[in-house]
Every structure is written in structure tokens, then in C-alpha cells.
N, C-alpha and C positions, 0 to 999 in steps of 0.2 A: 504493500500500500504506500502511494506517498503521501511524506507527509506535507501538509501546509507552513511555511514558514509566519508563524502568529508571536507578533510583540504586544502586550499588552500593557493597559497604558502607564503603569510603575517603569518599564524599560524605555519610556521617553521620557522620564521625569525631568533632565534638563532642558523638557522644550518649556516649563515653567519658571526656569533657573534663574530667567532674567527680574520675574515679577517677586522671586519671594525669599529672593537672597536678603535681604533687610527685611524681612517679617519675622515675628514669634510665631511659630506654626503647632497646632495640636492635629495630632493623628491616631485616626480611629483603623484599629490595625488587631492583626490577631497572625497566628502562623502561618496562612495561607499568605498573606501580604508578602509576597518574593516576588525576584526578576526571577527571569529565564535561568540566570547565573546558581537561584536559590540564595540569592540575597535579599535580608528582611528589608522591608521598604525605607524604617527606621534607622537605617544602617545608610542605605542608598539618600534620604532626604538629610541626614544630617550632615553630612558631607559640603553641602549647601546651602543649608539654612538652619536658621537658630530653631531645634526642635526643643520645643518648651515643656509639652505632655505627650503621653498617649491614653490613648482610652482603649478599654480593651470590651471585647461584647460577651455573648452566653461561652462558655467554656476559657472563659479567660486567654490572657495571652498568647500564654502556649497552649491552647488546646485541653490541657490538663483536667478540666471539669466534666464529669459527665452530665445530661442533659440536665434541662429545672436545677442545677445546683447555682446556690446563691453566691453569689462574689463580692464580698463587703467593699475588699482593698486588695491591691496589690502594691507592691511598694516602687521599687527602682529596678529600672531595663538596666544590666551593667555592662552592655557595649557602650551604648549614649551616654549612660548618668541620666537616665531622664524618669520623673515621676509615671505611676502608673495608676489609673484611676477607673476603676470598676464601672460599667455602665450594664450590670446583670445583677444588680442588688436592690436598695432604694431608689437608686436612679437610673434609667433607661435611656436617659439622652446626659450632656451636658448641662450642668446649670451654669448661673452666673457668676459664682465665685469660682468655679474650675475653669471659665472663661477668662477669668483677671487675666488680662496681660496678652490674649492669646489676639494676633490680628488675622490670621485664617484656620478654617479646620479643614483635613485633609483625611479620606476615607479612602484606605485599600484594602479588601477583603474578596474572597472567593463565594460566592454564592452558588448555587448549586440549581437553580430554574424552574423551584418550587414554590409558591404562594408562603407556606406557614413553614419558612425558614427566617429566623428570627433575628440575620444580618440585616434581611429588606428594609426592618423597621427599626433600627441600631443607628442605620443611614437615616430616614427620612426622619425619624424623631429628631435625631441633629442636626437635618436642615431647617428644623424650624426653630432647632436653640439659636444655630448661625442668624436666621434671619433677625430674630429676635434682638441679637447681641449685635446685629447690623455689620457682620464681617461675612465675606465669600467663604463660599463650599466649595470645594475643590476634589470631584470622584475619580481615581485613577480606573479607567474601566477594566474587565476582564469578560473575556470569553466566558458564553453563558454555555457550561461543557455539556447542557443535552441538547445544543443548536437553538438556534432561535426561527427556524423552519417550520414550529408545529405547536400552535397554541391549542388546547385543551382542558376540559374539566369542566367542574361547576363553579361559577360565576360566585364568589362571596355575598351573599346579606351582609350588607355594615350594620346590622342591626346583630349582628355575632363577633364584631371587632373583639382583637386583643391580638395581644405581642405576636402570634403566632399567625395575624391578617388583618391588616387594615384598613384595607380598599378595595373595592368591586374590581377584580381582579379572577383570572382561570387561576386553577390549581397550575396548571404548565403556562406562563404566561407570556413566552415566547421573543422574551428582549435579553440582550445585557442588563448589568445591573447600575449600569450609565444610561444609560437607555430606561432604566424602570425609574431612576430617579428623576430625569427629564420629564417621563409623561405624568409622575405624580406631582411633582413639586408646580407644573401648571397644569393642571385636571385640579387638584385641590388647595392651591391657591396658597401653598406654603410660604410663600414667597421669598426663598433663596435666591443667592446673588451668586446661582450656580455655576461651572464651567467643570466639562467634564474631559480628560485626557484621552483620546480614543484611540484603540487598537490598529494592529497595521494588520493588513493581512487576511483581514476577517471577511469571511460573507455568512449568511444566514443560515445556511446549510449545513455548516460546520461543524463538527460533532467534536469536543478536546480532543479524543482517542485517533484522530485525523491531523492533528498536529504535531509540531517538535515541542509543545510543553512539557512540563512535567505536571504529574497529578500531586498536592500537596493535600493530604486529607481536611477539609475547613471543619471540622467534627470529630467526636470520637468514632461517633456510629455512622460516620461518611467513608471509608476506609479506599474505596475504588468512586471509578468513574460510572462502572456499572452498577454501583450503590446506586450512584444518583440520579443512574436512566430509567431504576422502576421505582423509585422513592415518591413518584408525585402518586403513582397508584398503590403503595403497601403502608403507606405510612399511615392508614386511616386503620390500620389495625391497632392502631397506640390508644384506638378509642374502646376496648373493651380489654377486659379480667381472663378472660377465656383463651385469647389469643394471642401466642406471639408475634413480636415482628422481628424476631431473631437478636433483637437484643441481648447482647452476653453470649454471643458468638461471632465467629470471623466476617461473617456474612451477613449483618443485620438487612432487614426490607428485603433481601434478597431470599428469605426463607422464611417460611408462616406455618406455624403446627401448632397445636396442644398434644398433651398427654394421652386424650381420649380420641385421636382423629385416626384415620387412616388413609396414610397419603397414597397409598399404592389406587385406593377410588378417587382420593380427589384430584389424583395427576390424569387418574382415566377421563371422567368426565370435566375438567378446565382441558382436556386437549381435546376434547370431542368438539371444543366449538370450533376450533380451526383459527383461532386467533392467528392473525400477523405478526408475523417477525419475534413469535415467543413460543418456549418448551417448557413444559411441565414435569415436574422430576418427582418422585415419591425420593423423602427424608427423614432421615431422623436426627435430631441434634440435643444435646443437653444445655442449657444457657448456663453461664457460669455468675450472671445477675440479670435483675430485674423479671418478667414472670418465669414463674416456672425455674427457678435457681435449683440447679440437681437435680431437675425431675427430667427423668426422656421424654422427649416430643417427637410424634409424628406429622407427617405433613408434606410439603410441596417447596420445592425451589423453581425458581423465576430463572431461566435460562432467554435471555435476547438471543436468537438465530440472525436477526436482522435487523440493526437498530433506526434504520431509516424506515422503516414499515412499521415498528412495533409503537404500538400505545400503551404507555402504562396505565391510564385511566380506566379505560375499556376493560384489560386484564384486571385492574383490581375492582372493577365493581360488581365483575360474574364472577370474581372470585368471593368475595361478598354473599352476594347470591347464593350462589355453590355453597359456601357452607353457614349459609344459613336456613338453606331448604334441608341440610344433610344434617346440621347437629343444632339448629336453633339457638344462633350464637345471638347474645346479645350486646348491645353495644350502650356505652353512657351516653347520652343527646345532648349533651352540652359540650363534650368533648366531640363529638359527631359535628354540631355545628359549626366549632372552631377548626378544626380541621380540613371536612367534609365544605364547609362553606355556608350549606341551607341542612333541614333536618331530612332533604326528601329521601335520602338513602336508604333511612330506614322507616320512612313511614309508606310503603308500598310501591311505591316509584319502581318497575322494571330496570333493569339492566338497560335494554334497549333502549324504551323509554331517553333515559339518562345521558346514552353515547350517543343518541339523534339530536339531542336538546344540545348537547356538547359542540356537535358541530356547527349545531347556527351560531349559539352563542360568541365562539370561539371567534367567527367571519366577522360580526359583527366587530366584537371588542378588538381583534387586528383593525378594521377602519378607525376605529377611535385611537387606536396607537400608534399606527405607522408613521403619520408626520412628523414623530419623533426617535424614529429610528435612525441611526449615522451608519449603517452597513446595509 
């Protein structure tokens, strides 16, 4: 395969070199924030300008947190010397006193091109401290690694906001995360004094595993790139007791069982539909945390055949289905709507239904985003 030569926009960071050599700059940054080289961003921006803070999002700086855990503080980055200030505890954005002194904020991080991944709103919450505290936002962009070719899912209620979605948005929503910041910060009126650094190289099509990147895990439970190509359809298993989502194993999202399933039938019937671009595996795994710690589970692995053809959405909603006609799983509806978007999942809504409604939807909100796409 060849790959695409993709620079993302941390490895242009001197084309800003001119504007912010004399600014105090805060950067909202985490371990994914690298060049090409696997140089933190922190490392590359200070070289040039007076780095003043960092802020770090859910799973703290390095990564080190697993998910929902709280991050009061962290203290000093010791490449830099520089302060490091939690934005996964009391506070979700910047305030005003971690702003003292700060004349721009600057965000590089890896998102993953899921709706209820909880950098989308790490960023747009700080675009509105920035505007707030009246200094530019500054996004370094990055390839959205499940392409930005294929919007899908269900459409959020903002009457179900929270950290995990906060705007009428698909589950797959089909942009950069320069690109996501552009269409929110004017769709909802944030009013940042944004400019975003954009990638070279890029088009729409582009899948990260098609590039010379490297894959830096943005998560615990983000481990590969093919975590993140079925994560926008398995992750709506985090919304019941019954079910894994492989959590506390090598593979999370990429494998779904309990104790009580039998994956050898439900790999039979999820492949009788003939889904595109995906294989059904009977598994068994033990997680080593969260449900199910030491218990065996049976169940199904998510095999992409073809990742330009496969939909995670479709696979995970007959997978849904599947075992909820098979073992009567139940789900929490409040965690259902924050994830899932609306409650219709589980209040009778077909499969079919759901993946028809997907694709209007989806045409629709591309017209409403595309003027703000830069690839």
C-alpha cells in the first residue's frame, strides 16, 4: 500500500513562529500532541515561544488515567519547567486566574472521529474561556484517523448534552478536529478569535493507517487505529451492566461478550446479515478491570475486512439488536442518551429503521458543515 505523505499541523508550527515569539502561550496538550518526529508539541513550541502553562484533558498528561478518573492537579512538565493544570477535575475549560498572564491558548491533541470523545469539548469549552478572556485560539489540526469521507449515526438531542456531546452532531461526524472547531465555534456563536494550523497532504478519504504517521494511543482504551474505526458503533455498550466492551483487555470496543453469551451464535447470526466491510469472530476473553474483572466472557470480535465499506454504526446497532432479541440485555437510558444521542435505541426503533434515518441525516448535516471544511 502506499502511503500518503500527511504533516499535521504541530509539524508546521513555525509557520506561526512569526506571530507568537513574544506571546505567553498556554497549551492544551496530552500525549498524542507529537510531530511526525514523536516530538511533544511542548517541547517543539517552546523552542519558540515563552510557554507559560499546559493544560492537560481526561486521562491527564500522559495518558496515565483511566477513563471518568478525576485529575485534581498535576504539577510541573520537567522538559519545559512548565506548570500543569488539570482540566478533568472541577474544571473542564480554563478559568480566569489560570489565564493571568496567558496572551494565547494553543490546542494539540488527537481525537479519534467520534461524537462522545471528551477532547471535542476540552477544545470548544476553551474556546469560549479564550473568547471570554479576549485572546486567540490557536488549533494545530490532525488527521481525523477514521477519514472524514463518511458521516454517520444519530444526530444528538442537546437536550442530552454533557462532557461526552454537546452539539447536534452524528456519532461519526466526518471532519478534522480543526474542522469541528471551525463549524462549532460559528454554528454556536462561541465567538473565538480562532485560527487553525492545517495539515498538508490531506484529503477526505484518508484513513491514518494510509499514511506515514504514526499511531500514538490519545486513551488508555484507544490502543490501535482499529480501536477507533469500530468505537463510534461498540462504545454504546458502556451503557449497560451486562455487557462488555472489552474493557481490561488488549482489544477494548473491539470485543463485546458476557459470561452468559454464546459467541459461536452470535458471530453466526451478526454474519448472516452480510454486513460490509466487517467479520464476526466467536471469543472468549477475561477482562482484567472494569465489568466482569476475572470472570470469562463469551462473545464476538469486530474484524474490519474493508474499512472503506464498513460502518460501525450499522454493525453496532444489529449488534444491539442481536443481543437483545437473544439474551434481553438491558441498557441505562440516561447513559443511552448521552452516548447513543436520542433514547430511540432502545425504545423500539428497528435496526433498519435507525441506519435509513442515518443516512438522511448524515447528507443533511454534511451540507450544514462542509463550508467549513479546509481538505
Amino acid at each position: 500500500m502506499i502511503e500518503k505523505v500527511v504533516r499535521n499541523g504541530i509539524d508546521r508550527a513555525k509557520r506561526i513562529q512569526g506571530v507568537v515569539k513574544d506571546l505567553s502561550i498556554g497549551l492544551i496538550t496530552n500525549m498524542s500532541g507529537v510531530t511526525k518526529e514523536l516530538v511533544p508539541s511542548y517541547v517543539v513550541l517552546n523552542e519558540f515561544c515563552n510557554l507559560k502553562a499546559l493544560f492537560s484533558p481526561e486521562h491527564g498528561l500522559y495518558g496515565a488515567a483511566q477513563a471518568g478518573c478525576r485529575i485534581d492537579s498535576e504539577e510541573i512538565e520537567p522538559i519545559t519547567n512548565t506548570p500543569v493544570y488539570s482540566l478533568y477535575g472541577d474544571k473542564k475549560a480554563p478559568d480566569e486566574e489560570m489565564l493571568n498572564g496567558i496572551d494565547m491558548l494553543v490546542f494539540d491533541m488527537q481525537d479519534v472521529g467520534a461524537r462522545f470523545y471528551t477532547y471535542l469539548y476540552t477544545m470548544t469549552r476553551s474556546m469560549s474561556s479564550a473568547a471570554k478572556a479576549n485572546i486567540p485560539f490557536v488549533v494545530f489540526d490532525r488527521m481525523n484517523p477514521i477519514c472524514c469521507g463518511k458521516i454517520e449515526g444519530e444526530i444528538l438531542n442537546e437536550e442530552n448534552a454533557s462532557f461526552i456531546g454537546e452539539y447536534a452532531v452524528p456519532i461519526r461526524y466526518g471532519m478534522t478536529i480543526g474542522e469541528f472547531a471551525r463549524y462549532i465555534n460559528a454554528t454556536y456563536n462561541l465567538g473565538a478569535d480562532l485560527y487553525v494550523v492545517p495539515c498538508t497532504g490531506l484529503d477526505r478519504r484518508t484513513f491514518h493507517s494510509q499514511t506515514d504517521l504514526q499511531w500514538v494511543a490519545p486513551s488508555p482504551n484507544m490502543p490501535t487505529v482499529q480501536t477507533a474505526l469500530v468505537y463510534p458503533g461498540t462504545c454504546i455498550f458502556e451503557a449497560t451492566k451486562q455487557v462488555s466492551e472489552g474493557r481490561g483487555t488488549t482489544q477494548p470496543f473491539e470485543m463485546i461478550g458476557a459470561p452468559n453469551f454464546s459467541g459461536r451464535q452470535i458471530a453466526e447470526k451478526m454474519n448472516s446479515y452480510k454486513l460490509d466491510g466487517v467479520a464476526f469472530r466467536p471469543v472468549c476473553f477475561t477482562p482484567t478491570f472494569s465489568k466482569f474483572q476475572g470472570e470469562l466472557c463469551s462473545g464476538v470480535q469486530l474484524h474490519v475486512t474493508n474499512k472503506k465499506a464498513f460502518s460501525p454504526f450499522a454493525a453496532g446497532v444489529r449488534l444491539v439488536e442481536t443481543l437483545r432479541d437473544m439474551y434481553d440485555i438491558e441498557f441505562n437510558e440516561k447513559a443511552v442518551r448521552r452516548i447513543f444521542g436520542t433514547e430511540r435505541l432502545i425504545k423500539g426503533v428497528s435496526a433498519d429503521t435507525l441506519i435509513n434515518d442515518s443516512i438522511r441525516t448524515s447528507e443533511a448535516f454534511k451540507k450544514r458543515s462542509s463550508s467549513f471544511y479546509l481538505y
